[in-house]
C-alpha positions in Angstrom: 46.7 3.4 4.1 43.5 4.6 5.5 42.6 7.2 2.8 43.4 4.3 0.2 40.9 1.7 1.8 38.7 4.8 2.1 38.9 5.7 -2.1 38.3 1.7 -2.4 35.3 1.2 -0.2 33.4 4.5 -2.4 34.6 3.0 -5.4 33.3 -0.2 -4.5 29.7 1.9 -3.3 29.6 4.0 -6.2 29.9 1.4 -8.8 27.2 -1.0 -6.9 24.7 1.8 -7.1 25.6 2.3 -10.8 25.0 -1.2 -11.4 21.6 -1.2 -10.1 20.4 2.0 -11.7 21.2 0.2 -15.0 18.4 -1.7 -17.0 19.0 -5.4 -16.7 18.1 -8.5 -19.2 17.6 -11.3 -17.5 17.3 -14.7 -19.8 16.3 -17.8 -18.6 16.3 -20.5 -21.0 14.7 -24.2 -20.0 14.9 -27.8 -21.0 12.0 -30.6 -20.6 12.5 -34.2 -21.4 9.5 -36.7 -20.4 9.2 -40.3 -22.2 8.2 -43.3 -20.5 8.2 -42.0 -16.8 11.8 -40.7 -17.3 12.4 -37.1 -16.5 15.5 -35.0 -17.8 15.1 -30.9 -17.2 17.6 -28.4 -16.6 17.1 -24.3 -16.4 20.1 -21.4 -17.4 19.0 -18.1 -16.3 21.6 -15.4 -17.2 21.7 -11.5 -15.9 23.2 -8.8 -17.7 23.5 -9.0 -21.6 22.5 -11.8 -24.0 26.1 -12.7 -24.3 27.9 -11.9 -21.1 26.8 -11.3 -17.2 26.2 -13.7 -14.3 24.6 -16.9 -15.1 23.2 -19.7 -13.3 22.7 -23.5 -14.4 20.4 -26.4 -12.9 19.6 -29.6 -14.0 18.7 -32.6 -11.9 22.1 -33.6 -11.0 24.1 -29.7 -10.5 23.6 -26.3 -10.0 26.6 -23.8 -11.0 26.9 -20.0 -11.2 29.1 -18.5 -13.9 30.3 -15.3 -15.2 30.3 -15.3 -19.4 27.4 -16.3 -21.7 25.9 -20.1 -21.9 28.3 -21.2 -24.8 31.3 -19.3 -23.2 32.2 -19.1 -19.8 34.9 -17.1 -17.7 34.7 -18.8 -14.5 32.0 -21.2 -13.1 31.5 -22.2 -9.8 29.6 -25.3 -8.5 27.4 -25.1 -5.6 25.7 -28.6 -5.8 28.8 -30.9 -3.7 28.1 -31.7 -0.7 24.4 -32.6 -0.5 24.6 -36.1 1.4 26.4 -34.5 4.3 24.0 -31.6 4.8 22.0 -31.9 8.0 18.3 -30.2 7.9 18.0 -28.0 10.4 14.7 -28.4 12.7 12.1 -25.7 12.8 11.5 -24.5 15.9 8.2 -25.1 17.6 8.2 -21.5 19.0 5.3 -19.2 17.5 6.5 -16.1 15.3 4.9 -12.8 15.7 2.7 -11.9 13.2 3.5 -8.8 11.0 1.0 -6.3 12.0 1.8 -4.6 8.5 -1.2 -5.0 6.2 0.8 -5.7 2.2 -1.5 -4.4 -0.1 -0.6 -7.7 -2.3 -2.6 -6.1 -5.7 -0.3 -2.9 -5.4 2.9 -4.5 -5.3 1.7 -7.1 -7.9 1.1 -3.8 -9.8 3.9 -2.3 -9.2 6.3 -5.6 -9.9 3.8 -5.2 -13.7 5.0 -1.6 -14.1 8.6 -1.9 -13.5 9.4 -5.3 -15.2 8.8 -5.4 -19.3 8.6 -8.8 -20.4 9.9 -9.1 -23.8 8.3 -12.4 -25.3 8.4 -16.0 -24.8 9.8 -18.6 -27.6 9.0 -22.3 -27.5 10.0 -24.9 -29.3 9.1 -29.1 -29.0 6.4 -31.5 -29.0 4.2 -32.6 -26.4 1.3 -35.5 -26.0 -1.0 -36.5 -22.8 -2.5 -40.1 -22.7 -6.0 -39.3 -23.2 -5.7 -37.2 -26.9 -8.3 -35.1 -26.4 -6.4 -32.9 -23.8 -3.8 -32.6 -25.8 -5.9 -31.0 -28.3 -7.2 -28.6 -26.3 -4.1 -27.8 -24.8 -2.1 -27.3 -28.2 -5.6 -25.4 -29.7 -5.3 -23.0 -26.3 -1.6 -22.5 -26.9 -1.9 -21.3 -30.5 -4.4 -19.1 -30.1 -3.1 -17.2 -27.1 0.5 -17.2 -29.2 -0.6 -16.6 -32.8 -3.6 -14.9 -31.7 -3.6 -12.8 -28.6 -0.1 -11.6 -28.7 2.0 -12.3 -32.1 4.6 -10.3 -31.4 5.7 -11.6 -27.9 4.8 -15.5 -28.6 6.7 -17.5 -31.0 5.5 -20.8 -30.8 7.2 -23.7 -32.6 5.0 -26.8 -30.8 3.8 -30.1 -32.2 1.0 -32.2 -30.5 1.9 -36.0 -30.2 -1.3 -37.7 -30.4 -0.1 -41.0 -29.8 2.0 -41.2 -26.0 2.2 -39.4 -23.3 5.9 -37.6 -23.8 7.2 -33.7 -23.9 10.6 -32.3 -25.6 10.0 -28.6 -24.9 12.9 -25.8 -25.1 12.1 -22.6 -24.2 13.4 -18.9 -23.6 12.2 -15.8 -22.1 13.7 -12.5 -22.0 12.7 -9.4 -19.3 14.3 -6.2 -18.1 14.3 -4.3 -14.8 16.1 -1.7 -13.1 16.6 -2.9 -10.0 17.3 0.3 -8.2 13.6 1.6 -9.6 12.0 -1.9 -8.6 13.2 -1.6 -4.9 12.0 2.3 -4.5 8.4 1.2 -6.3 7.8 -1.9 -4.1 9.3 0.1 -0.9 7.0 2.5 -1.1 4.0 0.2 -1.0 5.4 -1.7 1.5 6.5 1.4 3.8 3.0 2.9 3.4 5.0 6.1 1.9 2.4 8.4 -0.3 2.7 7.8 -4.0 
């Protein structure tokens, strides 16, 4: 009995630290509806593959966590019951010690640069501001950072509404990380371990 919990437990270990020596894609998809003072969003953010890992959901009304893609899911779970009967808990008056650990905030913002690739950003919609002339700019700033500056990680698929003050926007990014190599880069800095 023993030597099988044993075999279990390193199983369990062993295939955790393969899982974070892998490279992960994480996608995270977003919705934006604005017309008249209404307001309509919700964000999907999935890790693992494009079609299959650990996903999460929230929109104004839920949040749920799932194992499958967005279209088809294994199991979901949702986290957002119970809100009315929560009680906030009170922060306590008492002062914290300070860390006397200097973070060398540029290093591990470097760091975070090096270890995450980002692979590109598409967005789709139409958007307007009341006063026309900022949405100009904004749509002028937009297509020359995404058909300009960076082509290949930009695909931008947005229509200025000169006329009201709305936004329809869908959008998608993709980035992959080891997590195992992020943790070892940012715990160096924040050890004070020589590079």
């Amino acid at each position: 009995m023993v030597l099988i919990t044993l075999s279990t437990l390193i199983t369990i270990l062993v295939s955790i630290i393969v899982l974070l020596c892998l490279r992960w894609t994480v996608a995270i998809s977003g919705r934006l509806n604005y017309d008249e003072k209404l307001v309509d969003y919700s964000v999907f953010g999935l890790v693992g593959t494009e079609r299959f890992g650990i996903g999460f959901e929230k929109d104004r009304d839920n949040f749920t966590i799932s194992l499958g893609g967005r279209q088809r899911k294994l199991f979901s779970f949702d986290l957002s019951g119970g809100k009315k009967g929560r009680k906030t808990e009170k922060l306590s008056t008492e002062s914290k010690p300070k860390k006397s650990r200097y973070l060398n905030y540029l290093s591990m913002a470097s760091t975070f640069r090096r270890s995450v690739r980002w692979k590109g950003l598409k967005l789709t919609g139409e958007f307007g501001f009341k006063n026309p002339a900022w949405t100009g700019k904004l749509f002028g700033s937009l297509m020359a950072i995404g058909n300009g500056l960076y082509p290949r990680r930009f695909h931008l698929n947005i229509r200025p509404n000169f006329d009201k003050q709305m936004a329809r926007m869908d959008g998608t990014t993709l980035i992959q990380l080891c997590p195992a190599l992020l943790a070892w880069r940012v715990g160096k800095i924040y050890f004070g371990f020589n590079r």
